[in-house]
C-alpha positions as CSV (number, residue, x, y, z in Angstrom):
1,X,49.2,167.0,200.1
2,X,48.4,165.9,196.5
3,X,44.6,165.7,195.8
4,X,42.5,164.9,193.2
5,X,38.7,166.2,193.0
6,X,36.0,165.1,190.8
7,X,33.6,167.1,189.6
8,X,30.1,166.9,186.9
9,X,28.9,164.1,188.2
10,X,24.5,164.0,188.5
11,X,21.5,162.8,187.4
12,X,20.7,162.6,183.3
13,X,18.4,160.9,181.5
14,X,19.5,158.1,178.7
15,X,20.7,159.9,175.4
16,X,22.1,162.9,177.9
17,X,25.5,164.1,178.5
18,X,27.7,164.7,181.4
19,X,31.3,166.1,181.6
20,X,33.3,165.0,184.2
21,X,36.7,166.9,185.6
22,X,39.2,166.0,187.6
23,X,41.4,168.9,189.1
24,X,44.9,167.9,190.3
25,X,46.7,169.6,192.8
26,X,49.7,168.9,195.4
27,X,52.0,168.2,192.3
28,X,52.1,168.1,188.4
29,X,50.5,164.9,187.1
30,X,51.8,166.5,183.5
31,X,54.5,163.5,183.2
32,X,52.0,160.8,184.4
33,X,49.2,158.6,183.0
34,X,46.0,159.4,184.5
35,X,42.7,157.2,183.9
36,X,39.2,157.2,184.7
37,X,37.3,154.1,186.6
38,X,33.9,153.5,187.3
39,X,32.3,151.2,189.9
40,X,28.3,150.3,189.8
41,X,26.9,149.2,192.7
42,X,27.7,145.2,193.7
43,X,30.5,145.3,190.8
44,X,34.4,145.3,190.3
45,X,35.8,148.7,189.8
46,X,35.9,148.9,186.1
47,X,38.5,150.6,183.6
48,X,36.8,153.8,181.5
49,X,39.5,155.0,180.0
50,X,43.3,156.5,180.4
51,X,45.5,158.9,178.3
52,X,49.3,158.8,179.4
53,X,51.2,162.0,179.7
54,X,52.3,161.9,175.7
55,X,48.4,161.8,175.0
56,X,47.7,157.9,174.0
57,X,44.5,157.2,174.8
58,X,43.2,153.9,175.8
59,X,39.4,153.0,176.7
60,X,38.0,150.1,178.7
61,X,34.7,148.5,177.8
62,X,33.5,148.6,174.2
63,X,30.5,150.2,175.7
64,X,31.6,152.8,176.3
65,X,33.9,153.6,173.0
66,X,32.6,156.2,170.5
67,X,30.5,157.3,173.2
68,X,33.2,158.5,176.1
69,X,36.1,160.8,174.9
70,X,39.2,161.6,177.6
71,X,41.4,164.4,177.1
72,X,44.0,166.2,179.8
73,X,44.9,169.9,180.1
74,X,48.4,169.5,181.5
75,X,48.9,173.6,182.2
76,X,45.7,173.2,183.9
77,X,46.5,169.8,185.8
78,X,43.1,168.7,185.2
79,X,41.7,165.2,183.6
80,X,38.4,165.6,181.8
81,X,36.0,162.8,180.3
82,X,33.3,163.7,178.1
83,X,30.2,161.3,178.2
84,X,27.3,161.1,175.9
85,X,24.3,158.9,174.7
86,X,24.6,157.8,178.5
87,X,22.6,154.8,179.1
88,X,21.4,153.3,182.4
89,X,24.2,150.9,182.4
90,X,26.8,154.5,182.7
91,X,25.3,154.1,186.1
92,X,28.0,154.3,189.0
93,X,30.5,156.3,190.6
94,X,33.4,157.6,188.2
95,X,37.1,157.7,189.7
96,X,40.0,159.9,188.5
97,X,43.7,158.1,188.7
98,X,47.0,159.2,188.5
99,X,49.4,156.8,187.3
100,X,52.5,156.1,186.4
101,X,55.4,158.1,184.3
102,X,54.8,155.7,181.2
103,X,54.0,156.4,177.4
104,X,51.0,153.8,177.4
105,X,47.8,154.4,179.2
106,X,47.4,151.9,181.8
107,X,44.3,149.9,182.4
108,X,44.7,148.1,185.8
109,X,44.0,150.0,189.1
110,X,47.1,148.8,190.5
111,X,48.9,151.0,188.0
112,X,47.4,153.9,189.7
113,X,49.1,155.5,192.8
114,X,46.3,158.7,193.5
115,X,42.6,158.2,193.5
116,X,39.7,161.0,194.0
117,X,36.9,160.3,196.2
118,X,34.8,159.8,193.3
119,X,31.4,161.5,191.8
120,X,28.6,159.7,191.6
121,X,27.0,159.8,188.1
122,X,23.2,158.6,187.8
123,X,21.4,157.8,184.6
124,X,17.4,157.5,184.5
125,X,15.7,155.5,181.8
């Protein structure tokens, strides 16, 4: 049963940092994209960021770039995404994605075959 499990998410205040993980299991996800989403509450699902499995890296909103770094540990099977000088707006609950076999990093959901449950991540002004 392939599975994939966030973990890191809590509450911060504005300017804090958060990692979030991702552990993979069931299958390697070395050969495929995998990507990070975020939906707030009474939005879309939104695009974070993505790195395909020869490490190209793609982020969503301009938000969040500079701020948000995404990097994958293929031996490990795990997905990572480093956040920092989180704002209010970082507010929502961050999904892990595994995605296609491709050498770009995907940015629509429907790319994206395995989803975690989520973690909720909570930033206080």
């Amino acid at each position: 049963q392939v599975q994939l499990v966030e973990s890191g998410g809590g509450l911060v205040q504005a300017g804090g940092s958060l990692r979030l993980s991702c552990a993979a299991s069931g299958r390697t996800f070395s050969s495929n994209a995998m990507g990070w989403f975020r939906q707030a509450p009474g939005k879309e699902r939104e695009f974070v960021g993505a790195i395909s499995w020869i490490g190209i890296i793609r982020y969503g909103a301009d938000s969040v770039k500079g701020r948000f770094t995404i990097s994958r540990d293929n031996a490990k099977n795990t997905l990572d995404l480093q956040m920092n000088s989180l704002k209010p707006e970082d507010t929502a609950v961050y999904y892990c994605a595994a995605g296609p076999h491709s050498d770009y990093a995907p940015r629509t959901s429907y790319e994206y075959e395995y989803w975690g449950q989520g973690t909720q991540v909570t930033v206080s002004s």
